[in-house]
Backbone as CSV, one residue per row, in Angstrom:
resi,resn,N_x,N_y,N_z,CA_x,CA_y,CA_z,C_x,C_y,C_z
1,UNK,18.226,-15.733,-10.377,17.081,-16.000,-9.492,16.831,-17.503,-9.423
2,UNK,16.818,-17.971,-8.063,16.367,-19.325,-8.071,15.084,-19.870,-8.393
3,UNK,14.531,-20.750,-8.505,13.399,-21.708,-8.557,12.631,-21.245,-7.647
4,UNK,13.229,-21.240,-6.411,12.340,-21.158,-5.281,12.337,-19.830,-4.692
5,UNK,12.828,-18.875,-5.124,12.372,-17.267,-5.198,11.394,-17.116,-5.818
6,UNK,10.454,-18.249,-6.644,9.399,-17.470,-7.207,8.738,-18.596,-7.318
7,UNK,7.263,-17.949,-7.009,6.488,-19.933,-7.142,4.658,-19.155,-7.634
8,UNK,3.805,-19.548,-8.067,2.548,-18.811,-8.666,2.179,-18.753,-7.411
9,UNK,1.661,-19.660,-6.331,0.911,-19.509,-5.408,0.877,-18.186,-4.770
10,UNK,2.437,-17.537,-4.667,2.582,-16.483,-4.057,1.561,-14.912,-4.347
11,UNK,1.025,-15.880,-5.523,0.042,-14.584,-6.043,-1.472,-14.435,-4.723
12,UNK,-1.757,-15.656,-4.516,-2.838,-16.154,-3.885,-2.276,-15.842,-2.579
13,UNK,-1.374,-15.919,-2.024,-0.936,-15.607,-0.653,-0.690,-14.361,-0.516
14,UNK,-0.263,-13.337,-1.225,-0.483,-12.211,-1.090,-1.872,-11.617,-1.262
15,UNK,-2.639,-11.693,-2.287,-4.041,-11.605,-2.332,-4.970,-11.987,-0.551
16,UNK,-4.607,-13.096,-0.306,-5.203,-13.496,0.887,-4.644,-12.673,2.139
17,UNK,-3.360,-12.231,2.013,-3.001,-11.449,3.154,-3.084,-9.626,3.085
18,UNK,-3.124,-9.189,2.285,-3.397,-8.091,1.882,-5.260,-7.621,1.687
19,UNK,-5.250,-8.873,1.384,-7.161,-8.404,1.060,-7.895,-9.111,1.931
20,UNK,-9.378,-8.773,1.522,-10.070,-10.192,2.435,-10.935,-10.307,1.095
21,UNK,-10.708,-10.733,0.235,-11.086,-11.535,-0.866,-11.116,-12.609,-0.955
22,UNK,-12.563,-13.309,-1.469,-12.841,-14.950,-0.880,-11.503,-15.754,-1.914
23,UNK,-10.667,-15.906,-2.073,-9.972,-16.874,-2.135,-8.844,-17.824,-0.644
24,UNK,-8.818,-19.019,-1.968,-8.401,-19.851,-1.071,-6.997,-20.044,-1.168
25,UNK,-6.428,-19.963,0.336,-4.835,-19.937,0.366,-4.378,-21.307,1.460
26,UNK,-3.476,-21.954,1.007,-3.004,-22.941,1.808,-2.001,-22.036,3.044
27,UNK,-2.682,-21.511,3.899,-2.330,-21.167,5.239,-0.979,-21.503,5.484
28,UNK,-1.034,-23.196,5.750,0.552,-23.107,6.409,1.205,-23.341,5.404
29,UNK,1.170,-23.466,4.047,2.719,-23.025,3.012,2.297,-21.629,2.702
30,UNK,1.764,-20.568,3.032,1.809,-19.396,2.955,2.485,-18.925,3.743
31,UNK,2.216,-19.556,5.299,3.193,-19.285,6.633,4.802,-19.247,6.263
32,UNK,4.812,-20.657,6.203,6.238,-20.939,5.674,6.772,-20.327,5.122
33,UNK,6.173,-19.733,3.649,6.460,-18.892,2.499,7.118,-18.136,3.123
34,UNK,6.660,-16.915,4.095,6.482,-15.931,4.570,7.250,-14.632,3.593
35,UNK,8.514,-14.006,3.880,8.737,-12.681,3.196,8.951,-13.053,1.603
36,UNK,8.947,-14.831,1.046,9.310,-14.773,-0.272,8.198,-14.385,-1.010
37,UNK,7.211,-14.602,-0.639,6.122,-14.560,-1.368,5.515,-12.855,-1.652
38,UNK,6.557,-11.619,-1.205,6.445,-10.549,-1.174,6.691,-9.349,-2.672
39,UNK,7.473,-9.893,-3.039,7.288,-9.752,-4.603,5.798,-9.552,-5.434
40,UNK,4.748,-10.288,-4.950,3.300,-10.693,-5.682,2.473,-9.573,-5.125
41,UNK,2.981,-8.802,-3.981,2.431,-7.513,-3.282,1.124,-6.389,-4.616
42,UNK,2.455,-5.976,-5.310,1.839,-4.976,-6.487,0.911,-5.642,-7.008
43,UNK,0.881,-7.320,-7.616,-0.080,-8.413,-8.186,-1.290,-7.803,-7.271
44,UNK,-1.398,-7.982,-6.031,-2.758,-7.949,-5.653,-3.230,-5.860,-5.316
45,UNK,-2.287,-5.276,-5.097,-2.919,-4.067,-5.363,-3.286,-4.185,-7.024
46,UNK,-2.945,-4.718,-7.855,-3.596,-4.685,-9.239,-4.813,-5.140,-9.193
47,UNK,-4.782,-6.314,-8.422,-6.599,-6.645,-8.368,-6.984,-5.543,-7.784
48,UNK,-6.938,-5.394,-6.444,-7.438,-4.210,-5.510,-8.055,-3.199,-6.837
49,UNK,-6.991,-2.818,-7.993,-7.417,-1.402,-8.555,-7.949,-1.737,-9.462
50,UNK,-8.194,-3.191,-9.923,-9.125,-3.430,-11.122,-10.484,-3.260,-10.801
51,UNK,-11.044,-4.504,-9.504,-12.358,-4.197,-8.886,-12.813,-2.801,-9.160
52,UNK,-12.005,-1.949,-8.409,-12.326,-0.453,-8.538,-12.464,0.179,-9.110
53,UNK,-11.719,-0.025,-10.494,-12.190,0.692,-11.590,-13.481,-0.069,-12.405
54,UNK,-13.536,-0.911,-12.251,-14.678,-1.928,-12.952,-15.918,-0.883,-11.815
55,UNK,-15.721,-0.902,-10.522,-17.634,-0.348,-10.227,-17.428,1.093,-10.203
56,UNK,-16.108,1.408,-10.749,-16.856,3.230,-11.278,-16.721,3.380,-12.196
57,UNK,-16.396,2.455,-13.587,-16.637,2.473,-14.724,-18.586,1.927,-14.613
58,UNK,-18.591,1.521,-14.072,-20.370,0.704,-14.321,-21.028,2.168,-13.559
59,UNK,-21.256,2.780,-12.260,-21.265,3.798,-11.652,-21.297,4.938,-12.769
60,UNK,-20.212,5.331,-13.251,-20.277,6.374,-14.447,-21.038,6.210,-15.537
61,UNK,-21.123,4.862,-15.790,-22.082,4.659,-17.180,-23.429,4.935,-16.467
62,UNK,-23.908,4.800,-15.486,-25.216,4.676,-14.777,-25.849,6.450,-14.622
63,UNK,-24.827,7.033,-14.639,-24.948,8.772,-14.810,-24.568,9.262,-13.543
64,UNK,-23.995,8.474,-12.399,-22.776,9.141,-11.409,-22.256,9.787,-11.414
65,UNK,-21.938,11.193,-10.927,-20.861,12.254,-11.370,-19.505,11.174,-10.996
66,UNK,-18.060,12.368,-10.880,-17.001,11.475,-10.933,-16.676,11.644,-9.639
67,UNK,-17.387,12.621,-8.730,-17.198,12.582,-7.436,-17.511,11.734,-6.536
68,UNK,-18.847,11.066,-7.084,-20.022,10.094,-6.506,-19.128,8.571,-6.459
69,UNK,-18.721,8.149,-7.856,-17.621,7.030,-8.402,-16.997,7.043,-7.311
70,UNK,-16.320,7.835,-7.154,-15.078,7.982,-6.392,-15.076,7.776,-4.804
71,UNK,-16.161,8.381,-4.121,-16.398,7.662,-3.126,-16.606,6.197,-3.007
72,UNK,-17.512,6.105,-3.750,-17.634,4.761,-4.066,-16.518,3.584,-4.178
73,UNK,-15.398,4.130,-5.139,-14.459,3.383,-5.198,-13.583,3.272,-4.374
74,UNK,-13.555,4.284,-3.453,-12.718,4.177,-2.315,-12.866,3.432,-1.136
75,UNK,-14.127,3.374,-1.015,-15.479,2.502,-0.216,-15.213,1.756,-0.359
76,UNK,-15.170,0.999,-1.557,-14.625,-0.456,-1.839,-13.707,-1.013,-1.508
77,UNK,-12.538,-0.189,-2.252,-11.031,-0.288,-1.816,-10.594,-0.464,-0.370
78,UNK,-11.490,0.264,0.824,-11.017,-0.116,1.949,-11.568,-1.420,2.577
79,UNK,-12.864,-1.337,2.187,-13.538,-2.415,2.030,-13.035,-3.847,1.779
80,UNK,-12.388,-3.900,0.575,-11.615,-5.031,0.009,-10.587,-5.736,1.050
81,UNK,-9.872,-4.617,1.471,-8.509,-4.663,1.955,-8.697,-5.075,3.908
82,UNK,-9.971,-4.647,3.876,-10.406,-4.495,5.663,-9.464,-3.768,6.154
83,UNK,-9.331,-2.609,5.424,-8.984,-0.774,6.173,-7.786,-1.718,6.378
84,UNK,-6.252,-2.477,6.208,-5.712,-3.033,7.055,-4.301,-2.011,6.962
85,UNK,-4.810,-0.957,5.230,-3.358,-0.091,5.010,-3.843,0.768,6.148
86,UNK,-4.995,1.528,5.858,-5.143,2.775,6.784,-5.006,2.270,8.282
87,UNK,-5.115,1.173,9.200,-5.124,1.103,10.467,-3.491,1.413,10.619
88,UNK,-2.605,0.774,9.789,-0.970,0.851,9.809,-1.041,2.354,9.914
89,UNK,-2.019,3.232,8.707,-1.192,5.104,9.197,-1.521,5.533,9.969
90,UNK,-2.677,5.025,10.901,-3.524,5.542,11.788,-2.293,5.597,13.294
91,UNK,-2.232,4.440,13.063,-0.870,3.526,14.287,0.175,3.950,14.094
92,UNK,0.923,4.512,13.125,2.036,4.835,12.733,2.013,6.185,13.057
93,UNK,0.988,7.374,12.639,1.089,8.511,13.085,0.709,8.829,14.490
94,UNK,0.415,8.281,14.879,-0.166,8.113,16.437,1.133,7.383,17.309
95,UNK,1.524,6.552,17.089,3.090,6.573,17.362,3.572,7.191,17.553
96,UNK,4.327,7.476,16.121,5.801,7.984,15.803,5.636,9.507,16.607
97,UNK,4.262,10.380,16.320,4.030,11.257,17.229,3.990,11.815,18.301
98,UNK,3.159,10.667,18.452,2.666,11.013,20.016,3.476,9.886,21.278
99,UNK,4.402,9.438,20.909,5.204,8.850,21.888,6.704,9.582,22.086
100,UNK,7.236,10.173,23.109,8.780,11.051,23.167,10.005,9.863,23.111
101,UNK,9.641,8.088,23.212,10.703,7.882,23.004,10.100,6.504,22.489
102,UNK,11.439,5.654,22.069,11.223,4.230,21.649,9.925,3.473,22.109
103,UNK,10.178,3.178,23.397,9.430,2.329,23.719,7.796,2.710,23.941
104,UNK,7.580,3.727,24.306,6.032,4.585,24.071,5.463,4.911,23.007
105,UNK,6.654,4.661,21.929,6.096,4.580,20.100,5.429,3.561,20.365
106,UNK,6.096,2.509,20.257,5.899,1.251,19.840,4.751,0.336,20.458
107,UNK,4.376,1.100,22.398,3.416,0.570,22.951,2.414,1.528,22.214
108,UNK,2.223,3.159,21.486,0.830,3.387,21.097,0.345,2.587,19.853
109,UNK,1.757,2.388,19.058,1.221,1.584,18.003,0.239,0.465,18.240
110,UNK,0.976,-0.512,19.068,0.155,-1.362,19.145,-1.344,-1.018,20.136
111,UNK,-1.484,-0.118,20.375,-2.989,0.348,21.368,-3.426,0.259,20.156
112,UNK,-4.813,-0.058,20.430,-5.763,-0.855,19.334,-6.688,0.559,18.997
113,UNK,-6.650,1.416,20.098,-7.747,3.021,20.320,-6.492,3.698,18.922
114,UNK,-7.512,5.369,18.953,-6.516,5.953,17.852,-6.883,7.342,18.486
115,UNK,-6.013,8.080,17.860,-5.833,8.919,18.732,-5.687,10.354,17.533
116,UNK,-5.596,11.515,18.302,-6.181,12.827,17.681,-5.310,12.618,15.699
117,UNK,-4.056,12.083,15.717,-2.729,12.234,14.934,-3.443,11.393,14.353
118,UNK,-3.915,10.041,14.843,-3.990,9.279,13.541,-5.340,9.988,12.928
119,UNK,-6.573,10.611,13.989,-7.807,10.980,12.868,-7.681,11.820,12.490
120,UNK,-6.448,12.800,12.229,-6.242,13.978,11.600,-5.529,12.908,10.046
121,UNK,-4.478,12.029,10.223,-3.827,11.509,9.174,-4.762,10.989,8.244
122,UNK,-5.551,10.144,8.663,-6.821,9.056,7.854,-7.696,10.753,7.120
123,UNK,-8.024,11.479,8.262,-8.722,12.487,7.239,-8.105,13.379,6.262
124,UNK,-7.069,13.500,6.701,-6.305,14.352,5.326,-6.061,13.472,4.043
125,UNK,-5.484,12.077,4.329,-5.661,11.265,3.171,-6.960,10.626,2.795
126,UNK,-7.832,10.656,3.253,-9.023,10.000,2.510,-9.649,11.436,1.739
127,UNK,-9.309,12.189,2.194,-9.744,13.502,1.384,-9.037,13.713,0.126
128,UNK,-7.842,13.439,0.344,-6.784,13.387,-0.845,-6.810,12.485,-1.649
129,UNK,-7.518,10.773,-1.043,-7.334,10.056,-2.451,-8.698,9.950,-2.687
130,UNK,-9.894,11.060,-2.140,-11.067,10.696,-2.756,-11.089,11.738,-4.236
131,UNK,-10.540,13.171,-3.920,-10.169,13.745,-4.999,-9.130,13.630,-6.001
132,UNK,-8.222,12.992,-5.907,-7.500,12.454,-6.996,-7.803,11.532,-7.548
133,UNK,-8.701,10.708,-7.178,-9.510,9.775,-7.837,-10.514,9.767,-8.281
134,UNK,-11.047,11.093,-8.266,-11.974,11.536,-8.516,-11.385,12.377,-10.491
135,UNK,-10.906,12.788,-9.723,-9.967,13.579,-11.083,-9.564,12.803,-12.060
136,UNK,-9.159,11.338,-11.826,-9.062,10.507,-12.718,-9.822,9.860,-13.193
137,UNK,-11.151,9.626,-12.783,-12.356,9.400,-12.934,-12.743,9.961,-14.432
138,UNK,-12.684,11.216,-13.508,-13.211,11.991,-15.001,-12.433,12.080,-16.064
139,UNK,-11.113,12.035,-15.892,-10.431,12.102,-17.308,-10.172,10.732,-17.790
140,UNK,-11.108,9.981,-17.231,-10.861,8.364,-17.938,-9.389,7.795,-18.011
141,UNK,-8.832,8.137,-16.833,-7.463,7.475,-16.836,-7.371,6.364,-16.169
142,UNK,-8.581,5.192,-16.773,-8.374,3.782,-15.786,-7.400,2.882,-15.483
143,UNK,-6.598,3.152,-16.538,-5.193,2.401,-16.059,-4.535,3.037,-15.090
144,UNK,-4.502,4.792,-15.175,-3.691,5.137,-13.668,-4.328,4.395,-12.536
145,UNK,-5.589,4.558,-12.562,-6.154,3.990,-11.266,-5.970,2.703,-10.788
146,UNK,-5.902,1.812,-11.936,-4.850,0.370,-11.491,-3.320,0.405,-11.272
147,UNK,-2.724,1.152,-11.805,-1.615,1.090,-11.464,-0.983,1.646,-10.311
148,UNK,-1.633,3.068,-9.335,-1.520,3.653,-8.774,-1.243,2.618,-7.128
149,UNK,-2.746,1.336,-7.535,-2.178,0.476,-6.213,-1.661,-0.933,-6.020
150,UNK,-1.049,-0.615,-7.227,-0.261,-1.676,-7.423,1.185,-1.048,-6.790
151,UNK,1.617,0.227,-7.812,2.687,0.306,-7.131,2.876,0.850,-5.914
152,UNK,1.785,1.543,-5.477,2.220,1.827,-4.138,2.220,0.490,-3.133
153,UNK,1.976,-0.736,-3.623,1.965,-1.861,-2.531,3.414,-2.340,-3.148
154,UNK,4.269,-2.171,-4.018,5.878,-2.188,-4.108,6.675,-1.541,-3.184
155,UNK,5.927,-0.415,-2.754,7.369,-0.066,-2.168,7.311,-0.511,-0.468
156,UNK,6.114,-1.339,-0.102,6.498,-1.709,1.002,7.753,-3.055,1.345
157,UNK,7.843,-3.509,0.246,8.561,-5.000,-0.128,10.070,-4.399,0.320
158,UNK,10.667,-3.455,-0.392,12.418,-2.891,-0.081,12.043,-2.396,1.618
159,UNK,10.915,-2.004,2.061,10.753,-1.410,3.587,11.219,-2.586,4.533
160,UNK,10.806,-3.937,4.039,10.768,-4.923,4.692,12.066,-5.628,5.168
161,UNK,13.146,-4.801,4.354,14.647,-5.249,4.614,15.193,-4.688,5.976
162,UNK,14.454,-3.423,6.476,14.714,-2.858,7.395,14.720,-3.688,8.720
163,UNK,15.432,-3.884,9.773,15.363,-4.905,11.051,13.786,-4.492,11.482
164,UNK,13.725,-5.122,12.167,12.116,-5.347,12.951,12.160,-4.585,14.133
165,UNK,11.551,-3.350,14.324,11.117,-2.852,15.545,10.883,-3.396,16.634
166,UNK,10.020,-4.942,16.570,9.453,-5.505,17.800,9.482,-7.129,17.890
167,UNK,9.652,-7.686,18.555,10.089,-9.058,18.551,9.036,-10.183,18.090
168,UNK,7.893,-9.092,17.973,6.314,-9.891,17.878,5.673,-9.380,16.476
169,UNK,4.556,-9.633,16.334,4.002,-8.944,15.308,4.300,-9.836,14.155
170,UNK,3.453,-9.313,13.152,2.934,-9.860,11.878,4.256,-9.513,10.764
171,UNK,4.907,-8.305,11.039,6.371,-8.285,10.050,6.898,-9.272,10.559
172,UNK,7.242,-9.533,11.593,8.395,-10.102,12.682,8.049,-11.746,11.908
173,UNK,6.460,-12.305,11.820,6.382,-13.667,11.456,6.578,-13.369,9.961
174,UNK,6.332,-12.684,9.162,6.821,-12.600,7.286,8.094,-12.643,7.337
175,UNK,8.769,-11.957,7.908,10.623,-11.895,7.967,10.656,-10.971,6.863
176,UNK,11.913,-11.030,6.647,12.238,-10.119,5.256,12.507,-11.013,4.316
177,UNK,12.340,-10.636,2.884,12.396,-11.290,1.707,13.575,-11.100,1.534
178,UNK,14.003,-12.098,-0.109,15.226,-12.582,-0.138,15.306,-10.894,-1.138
179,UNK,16.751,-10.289,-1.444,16.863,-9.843,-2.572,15.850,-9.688,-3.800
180,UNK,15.905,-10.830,-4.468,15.536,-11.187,-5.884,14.063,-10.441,-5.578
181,UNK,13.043,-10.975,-4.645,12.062,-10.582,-4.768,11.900,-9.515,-4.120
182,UNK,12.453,-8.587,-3.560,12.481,-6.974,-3.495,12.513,-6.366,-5.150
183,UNK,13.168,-6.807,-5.540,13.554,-6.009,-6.805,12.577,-6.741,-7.885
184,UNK,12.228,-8.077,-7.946,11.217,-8.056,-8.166,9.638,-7.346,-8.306
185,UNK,9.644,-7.319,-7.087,8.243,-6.523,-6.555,8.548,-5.103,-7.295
186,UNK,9.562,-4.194,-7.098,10.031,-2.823,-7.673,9.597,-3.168,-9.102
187,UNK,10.202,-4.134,-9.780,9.882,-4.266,-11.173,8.516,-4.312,-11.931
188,UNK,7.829,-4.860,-11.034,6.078,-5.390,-11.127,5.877,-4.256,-10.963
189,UNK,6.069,-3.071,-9.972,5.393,-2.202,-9.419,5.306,-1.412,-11.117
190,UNK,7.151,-1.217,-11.598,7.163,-0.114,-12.286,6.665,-0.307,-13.459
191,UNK,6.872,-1.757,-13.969,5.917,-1.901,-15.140,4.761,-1.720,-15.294
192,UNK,4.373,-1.666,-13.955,2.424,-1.218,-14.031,2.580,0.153,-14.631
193,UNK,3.571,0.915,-14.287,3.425,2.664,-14.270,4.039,2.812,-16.185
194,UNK,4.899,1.849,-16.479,4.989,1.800,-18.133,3.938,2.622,-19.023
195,UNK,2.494,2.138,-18.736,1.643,2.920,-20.264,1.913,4.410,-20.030
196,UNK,2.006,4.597,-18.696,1.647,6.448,-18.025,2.552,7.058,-18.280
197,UNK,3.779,6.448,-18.901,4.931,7.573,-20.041,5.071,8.287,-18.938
198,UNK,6.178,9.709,-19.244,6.691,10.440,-18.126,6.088,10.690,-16.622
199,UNK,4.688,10.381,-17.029,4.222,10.495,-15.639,4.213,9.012,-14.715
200,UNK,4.217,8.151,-15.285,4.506,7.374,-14.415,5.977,7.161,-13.834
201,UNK,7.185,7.726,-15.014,8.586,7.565,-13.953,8.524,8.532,-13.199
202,UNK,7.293,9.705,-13.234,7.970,10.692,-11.975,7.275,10.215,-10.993
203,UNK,5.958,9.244,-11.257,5.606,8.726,-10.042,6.451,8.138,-9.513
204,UNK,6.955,6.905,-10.271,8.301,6.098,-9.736,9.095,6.626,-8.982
205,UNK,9.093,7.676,-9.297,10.765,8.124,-8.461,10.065,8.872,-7.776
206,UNK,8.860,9.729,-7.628,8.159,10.114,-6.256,7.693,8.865,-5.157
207,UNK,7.766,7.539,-5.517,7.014,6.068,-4.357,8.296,6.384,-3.828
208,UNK,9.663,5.794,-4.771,10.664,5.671,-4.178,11.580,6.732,-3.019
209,UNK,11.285,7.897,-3.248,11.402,9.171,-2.498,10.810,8.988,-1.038
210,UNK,9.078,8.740,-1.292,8.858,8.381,0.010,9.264,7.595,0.518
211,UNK,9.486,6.031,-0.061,9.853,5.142,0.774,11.361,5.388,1.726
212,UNK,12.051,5.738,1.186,13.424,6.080,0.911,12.928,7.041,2.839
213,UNK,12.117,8.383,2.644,11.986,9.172,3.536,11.649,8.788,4.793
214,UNK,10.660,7.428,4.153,9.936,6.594,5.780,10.636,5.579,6.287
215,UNK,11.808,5.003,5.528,12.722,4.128,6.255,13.941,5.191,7.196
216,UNK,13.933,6.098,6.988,15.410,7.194,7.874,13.679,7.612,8.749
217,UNK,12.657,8.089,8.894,11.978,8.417,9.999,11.661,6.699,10.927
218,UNK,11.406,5.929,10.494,10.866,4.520,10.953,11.973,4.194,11.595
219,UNK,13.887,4.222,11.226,14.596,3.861,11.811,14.477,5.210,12.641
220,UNK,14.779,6.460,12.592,14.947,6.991,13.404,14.461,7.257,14.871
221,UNK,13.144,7.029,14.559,12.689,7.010,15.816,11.833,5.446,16.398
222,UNK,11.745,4.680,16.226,11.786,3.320,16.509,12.685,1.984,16.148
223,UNK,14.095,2.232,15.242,14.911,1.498,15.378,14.396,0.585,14.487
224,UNK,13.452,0.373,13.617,13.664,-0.043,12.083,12.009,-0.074,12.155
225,UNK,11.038,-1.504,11.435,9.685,-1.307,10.452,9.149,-2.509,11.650
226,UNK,7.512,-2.055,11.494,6.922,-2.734,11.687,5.606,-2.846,10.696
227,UNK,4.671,-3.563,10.554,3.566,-4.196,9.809,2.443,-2.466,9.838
228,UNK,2.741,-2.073,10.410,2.301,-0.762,10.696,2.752,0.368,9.859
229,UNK,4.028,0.276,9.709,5.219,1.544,9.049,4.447,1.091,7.629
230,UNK,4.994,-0.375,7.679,4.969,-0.897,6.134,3.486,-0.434,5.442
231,UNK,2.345,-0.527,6.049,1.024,0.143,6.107,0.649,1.473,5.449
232,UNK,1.417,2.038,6.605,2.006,3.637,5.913,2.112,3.766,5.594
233,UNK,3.264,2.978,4.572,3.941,3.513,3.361,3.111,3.245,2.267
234,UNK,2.346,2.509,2.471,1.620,1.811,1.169,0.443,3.222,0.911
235,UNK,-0.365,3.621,1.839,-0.955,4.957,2.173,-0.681,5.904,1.654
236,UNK,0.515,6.671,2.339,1.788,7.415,1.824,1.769,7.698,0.067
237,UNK,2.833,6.160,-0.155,2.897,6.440,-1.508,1.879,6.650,-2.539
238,UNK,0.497,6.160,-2.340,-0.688,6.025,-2.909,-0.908,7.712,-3.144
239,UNK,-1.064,8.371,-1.839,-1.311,9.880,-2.064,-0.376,10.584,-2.521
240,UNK,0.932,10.196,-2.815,1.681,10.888,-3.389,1.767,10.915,-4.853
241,UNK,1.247,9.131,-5.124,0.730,9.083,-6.722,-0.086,10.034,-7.062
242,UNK,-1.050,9.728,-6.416,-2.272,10.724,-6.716,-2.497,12.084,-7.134
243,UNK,-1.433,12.916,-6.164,-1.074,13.977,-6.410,-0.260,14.474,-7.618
244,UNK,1.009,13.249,-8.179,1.262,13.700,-9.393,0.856,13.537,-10.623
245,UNK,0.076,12.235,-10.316,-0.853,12.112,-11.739,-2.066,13.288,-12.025
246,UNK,-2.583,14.027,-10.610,-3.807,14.832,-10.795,-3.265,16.524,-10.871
247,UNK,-1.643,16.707,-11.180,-1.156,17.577,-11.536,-0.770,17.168,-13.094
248,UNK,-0.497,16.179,-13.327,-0.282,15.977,-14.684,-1.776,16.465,-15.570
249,UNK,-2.584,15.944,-15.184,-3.800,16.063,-15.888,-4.356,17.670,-16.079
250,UNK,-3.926,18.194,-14.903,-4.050,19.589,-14.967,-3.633,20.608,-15.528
């Protein structure tokens, strides 16, 4: 790995592009940066899941059930982020759906309106990660809950190798990252999932499953990723964590 595959700032430039958290990012060497700085992805879903567990740990001490927390923390979480994963599944299922070919994907994506697919998608998953987070709530598994969005913001980093759907757009200006920091980012992701013992490699190898599933649908029917897909996946894999950690517990 070179020198310049990896630099600290990249922590702060991902933080700033992923969240809307008051820090300060030097804009145009973040620009520049663009797909290297993609590696630091999982770094800021770790903040994302610390905040969150910090106000439903305070929430629970206050005498909150774990259902109450949990809204709450999810509230936040989109909050933090300015909804920017969920607008990607909203756009992505509303797409990939509801358009019969290439180019009518790619113009609903970008329609700014949403449509029956995406408010069926946003409601099935906000239902899903309000109760799995809820479930972890109660069994005091605060590290799953940090780790859960950390790694699901890894597996958008290997998505990003995929060619670019559209000549414009916010993937199109990141580019794709070099190697080193794909596998990077994978590494960050999986060490988060380390304390969670068997359940975190079956998470592992359940992120990677999806991702794996949404790059053959993303190429298939729009001819590779956009800032949208990548969105998705981050979504995606999150509820798929969710689901196996809140079967583990069970």
């Amino acid at each position: 790995m070179n020198k310049s595959d990896i630099d600290t700032r990249d922590f702060g430039a991902a933080v700033g592009l992923l969240t809307r958290l008051p820090i300060h990012v030097d804009t145009e060497w973040a620009a520049a940066r663009g797909a290297r700085a993609a590696w630091a992805y999982p770094l800021a879903g770790l903040v994302v899941g610390a905040l969150v567990v910090a106000c439903a740990f305070v929430l629970l001490a206050l005498g909150a059930s774990a259902g109450l927390c949990a809204i709450v923390a999810l509230g936040l979480g989109i909050f933090m982020t300015g909804a920017l994963h969920e607008d990607g599944l909203a756009d992505t299922t509303d797409g990939l759906w509801g358009g019969w070919d290439r180019a009518r994907r790619l113009e609903i994506m970008k329609d700014s309106r949403i449509g029956a697919y995406g408010v069926l998608a946003l409601g099935v998953t906000l239902i899903l990660r309000w109760q799995g987070i809820a479930l972890l709530i109660d069994a005091s598994a605060w590290w799953a809950l940090m780790a859960v969005p950390a790694a699901s913001r890894a597996v958008m980093v290997p998505l990003m190798l995929l060619r670019t759907a559209r000549t414009d757009g916010l993937s199109r200006r990141v580019g794709a990252p070099p190697i080193s920091a794909v596998w990077l980012a994978i590494a960050v992701g999986a060490v988060t999932l380390l304390p969670l013992g068997w359940s975190g490699a079956v998470v592992a190898l359940v992120i990677a499953v999806t991702g794996l599933a949404i790059a053959a649908i993303a190429r298939a029917k729009i001819g590779g990723q956009t800032g949208d897909i990548l969105g998705a996946s981050q979504q995606i894999a999150e509820c798929a964590a969710l689901i196996v950690l809140s079967a583990a517990l069970a």
